[in-house]
Backbone as CSV, one residue per row, in Angstrom:
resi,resn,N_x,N_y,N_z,CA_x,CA_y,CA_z,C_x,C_y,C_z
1,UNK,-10.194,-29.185,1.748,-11.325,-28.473,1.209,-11.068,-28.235,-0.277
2,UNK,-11.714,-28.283,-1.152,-11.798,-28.379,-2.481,-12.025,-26.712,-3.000
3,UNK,-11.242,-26.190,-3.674,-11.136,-25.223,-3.934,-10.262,-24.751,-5.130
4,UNK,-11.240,-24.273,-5.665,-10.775,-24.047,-7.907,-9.757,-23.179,-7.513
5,UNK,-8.654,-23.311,-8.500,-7.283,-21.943,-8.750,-8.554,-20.743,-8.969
6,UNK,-9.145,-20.828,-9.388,-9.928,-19.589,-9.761,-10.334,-18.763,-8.810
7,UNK,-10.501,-19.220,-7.607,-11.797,-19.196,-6.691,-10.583,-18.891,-5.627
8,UNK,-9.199,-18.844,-5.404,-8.129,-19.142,-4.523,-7.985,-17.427,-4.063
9,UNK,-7.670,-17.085,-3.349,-7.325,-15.466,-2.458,-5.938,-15.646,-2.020
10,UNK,-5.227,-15.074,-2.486,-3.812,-15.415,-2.271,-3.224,-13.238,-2.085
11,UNK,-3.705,-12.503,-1.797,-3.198,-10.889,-1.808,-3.435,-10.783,-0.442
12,UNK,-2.476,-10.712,0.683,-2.542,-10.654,2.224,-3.781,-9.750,2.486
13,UNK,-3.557,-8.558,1.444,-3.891,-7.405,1.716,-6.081,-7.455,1.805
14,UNK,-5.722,-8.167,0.544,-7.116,-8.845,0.555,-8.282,-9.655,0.969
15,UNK,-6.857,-10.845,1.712,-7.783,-11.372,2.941,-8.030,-10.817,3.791
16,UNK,-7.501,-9.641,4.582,-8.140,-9.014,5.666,-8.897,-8.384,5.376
17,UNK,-8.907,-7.372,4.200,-10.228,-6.890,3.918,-11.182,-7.826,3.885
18,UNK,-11.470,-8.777,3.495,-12.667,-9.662,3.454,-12.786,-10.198,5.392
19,UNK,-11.406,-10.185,5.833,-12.030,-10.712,7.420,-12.339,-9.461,7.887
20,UNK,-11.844,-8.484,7.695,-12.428,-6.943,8.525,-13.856,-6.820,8.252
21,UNK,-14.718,-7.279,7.020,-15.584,-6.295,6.594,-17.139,-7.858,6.871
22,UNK,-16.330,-8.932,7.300,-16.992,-10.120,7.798,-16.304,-11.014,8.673
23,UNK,-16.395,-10.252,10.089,-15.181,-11.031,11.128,-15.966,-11.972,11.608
24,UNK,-17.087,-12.393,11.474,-17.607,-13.850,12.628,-17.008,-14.818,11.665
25,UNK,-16.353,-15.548,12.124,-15.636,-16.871,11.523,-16.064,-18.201,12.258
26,UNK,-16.658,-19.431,11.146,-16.977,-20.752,12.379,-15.333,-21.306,12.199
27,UNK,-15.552,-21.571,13.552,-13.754,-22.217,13.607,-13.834,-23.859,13.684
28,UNK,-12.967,-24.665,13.059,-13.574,-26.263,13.025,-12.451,-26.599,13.816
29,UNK,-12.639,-27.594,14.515,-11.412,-28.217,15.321,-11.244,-29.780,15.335
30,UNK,-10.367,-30.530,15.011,-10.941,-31.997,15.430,-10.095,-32.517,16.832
31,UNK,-10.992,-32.491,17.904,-10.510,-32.942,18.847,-10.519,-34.299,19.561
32,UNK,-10.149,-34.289,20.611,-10.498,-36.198,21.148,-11.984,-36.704,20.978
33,UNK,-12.920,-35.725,21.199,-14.329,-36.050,21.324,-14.766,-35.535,19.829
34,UNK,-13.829,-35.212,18.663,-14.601,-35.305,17.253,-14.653,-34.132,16.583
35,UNK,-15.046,-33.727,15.533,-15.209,-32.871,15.147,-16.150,-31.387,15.965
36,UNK,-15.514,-30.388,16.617,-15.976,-29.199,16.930,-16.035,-27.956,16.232
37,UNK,-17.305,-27.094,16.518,-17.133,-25.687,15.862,-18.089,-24.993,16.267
38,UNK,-17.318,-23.695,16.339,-18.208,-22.613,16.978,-17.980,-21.014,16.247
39,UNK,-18.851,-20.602,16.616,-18.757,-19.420,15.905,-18.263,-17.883,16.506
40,UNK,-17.150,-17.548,16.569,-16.756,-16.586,17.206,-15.793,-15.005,16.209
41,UNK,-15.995,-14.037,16.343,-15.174,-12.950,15.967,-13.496,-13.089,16.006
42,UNK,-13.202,-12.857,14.660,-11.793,-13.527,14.844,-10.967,-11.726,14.017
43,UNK,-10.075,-11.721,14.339,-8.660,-10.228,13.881,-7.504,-10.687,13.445
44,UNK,-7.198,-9.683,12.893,-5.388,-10.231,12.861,-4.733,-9.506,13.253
45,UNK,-4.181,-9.594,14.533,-2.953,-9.109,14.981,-1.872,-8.791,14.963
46,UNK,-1.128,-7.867,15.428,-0.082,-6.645,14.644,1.160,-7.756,13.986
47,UNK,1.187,-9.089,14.331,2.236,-10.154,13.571,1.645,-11.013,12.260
48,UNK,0.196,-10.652,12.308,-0.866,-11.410,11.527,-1.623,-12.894,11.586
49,UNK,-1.333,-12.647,12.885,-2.096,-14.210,13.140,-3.280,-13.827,13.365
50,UNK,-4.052,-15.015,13.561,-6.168,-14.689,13.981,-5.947,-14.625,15.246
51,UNK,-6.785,-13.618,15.795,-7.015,-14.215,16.835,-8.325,-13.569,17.730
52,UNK,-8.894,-14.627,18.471,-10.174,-14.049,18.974,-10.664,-14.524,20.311
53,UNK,-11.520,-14.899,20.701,-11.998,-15.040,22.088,-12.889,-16.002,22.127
54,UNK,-12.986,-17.247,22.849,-14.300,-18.000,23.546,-14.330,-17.090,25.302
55,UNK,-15.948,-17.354,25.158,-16.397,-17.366,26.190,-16.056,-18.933,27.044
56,UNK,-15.872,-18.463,28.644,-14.996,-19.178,29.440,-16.122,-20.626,29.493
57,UNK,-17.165,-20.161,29.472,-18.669,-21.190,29.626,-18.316,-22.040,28.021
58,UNK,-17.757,-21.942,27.049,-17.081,-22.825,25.560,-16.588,-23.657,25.669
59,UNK,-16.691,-24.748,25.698,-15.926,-26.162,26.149,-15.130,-25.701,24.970
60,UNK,-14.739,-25.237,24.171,-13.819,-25.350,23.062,-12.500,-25.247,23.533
61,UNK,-12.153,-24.442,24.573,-11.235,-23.991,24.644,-10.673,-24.798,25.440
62,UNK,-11.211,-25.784,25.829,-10.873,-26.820,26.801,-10.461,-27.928,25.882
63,UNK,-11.560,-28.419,25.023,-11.287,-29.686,23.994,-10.204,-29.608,23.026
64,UNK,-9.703,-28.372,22.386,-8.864,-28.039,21.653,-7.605,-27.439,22.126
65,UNK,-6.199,-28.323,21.448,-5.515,-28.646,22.627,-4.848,-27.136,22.063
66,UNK,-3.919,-26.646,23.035,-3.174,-25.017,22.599,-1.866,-25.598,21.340
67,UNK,-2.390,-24.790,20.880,-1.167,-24.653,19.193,-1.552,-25.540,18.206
68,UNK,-3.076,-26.548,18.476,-3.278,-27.292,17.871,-4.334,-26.666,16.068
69,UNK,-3.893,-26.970,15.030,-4.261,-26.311,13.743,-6.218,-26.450,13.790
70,UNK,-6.423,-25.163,13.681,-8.298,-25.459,13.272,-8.081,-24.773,12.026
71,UNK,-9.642,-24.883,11.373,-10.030,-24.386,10.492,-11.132,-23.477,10.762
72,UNK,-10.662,-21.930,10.201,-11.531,-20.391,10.559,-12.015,-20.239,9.038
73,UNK,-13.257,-20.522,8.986,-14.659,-20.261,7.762,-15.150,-18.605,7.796
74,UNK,-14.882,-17.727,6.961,-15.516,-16.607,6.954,-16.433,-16.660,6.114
75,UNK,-17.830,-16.140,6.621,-18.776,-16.108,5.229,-19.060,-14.411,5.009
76,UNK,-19.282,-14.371,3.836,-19.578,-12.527,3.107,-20.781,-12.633,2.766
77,UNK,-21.132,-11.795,1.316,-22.087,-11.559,0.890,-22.261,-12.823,-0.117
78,UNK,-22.967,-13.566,0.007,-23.164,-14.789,-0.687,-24.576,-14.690,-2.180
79,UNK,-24.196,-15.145,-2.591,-25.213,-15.384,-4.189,-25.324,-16.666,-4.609
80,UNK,-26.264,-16.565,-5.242,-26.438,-17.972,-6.329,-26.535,-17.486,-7.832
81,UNK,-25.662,-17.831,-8.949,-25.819,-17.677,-10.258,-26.551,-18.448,-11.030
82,UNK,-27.767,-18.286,-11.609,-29.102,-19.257,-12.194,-28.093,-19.306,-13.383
83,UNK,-27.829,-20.692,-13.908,-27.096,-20.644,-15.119,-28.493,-21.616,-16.017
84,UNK,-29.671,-20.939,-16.220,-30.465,-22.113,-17.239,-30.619,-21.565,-18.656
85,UNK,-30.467,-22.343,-19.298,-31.012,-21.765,-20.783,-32.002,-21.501,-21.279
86,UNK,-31.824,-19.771,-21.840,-33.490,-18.957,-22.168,-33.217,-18.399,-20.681
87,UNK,-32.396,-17.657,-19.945,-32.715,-17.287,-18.828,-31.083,-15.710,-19.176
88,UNK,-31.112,-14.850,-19.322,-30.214,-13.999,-19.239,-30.438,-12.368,-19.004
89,UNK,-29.610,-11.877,-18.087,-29.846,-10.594,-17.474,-31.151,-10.811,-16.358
90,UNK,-31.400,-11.573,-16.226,-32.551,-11.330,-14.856,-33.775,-11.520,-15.555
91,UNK,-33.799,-12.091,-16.755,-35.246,-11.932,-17.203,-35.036,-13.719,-18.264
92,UNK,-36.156,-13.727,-18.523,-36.293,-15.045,-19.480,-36.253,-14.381,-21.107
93,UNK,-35.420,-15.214,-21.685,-35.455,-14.612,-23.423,-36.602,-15.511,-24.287
C-alpha cells in the first residue's frame, strides 16, 4: 500500500486511539478462492494484538487459514481538500 512518510502513524499510543474512537475495520485476506474482506469490529488486547469476531454464518473464518497475515483498514473522519486557484478559506477570492 502506498503511503507518504508524511501520512505514516508510527506512536502505539496513537494508533489505538484512532482504532478505539473508529473500531469497524475491513479486514483483506488473500485466500485459495482470492482476494476476501469483510467488515468487522476489531480491539487490542491486553498483549496488543487485534482482535475481533466473525459471525459463525462468515465463510471468512473458514477461507482464511489460522495465523495467516490480513490486512485491517480503519476508516475515521474523512475530508477532501479543494486545492484550486482563486479558491481560499472556504470562499472564492
Amino acid at each position: 500500500m502506498y503511503l507518504p512518510d508524511h501520512f505514516k502513524e508510527v506512536d502505539p499510543a496513537e494508533i489505538a486511539s484512532i482504532i478505539a474512537g473508529a473500531p469497524l475495520a475491513c479486514v483483506v485476506a488473500n485466500s485459495s478462492e482470492g482476494l476476501v474482506a469483510n467488515h468487522v469490529p476489531l480491539m487490542f488486547d491486553k498483549a496488543g494484538d487485534l482482535i475481533g469476531h466473525f459471525a459463525i454464518a462468515n465463510e471468512m473464518h473458514r477461507t482464511v487459514a489460522d495465523g495467516q497475515e490480513v490486512m485491517a483498514i480503519f476508516r475515521g473522519v474523512d475530508g477532501y481538500i479543494l486545492n484550486r486557484p482563486g479558491f481560499a478559506g472556504g470562499r472564492l477570492n
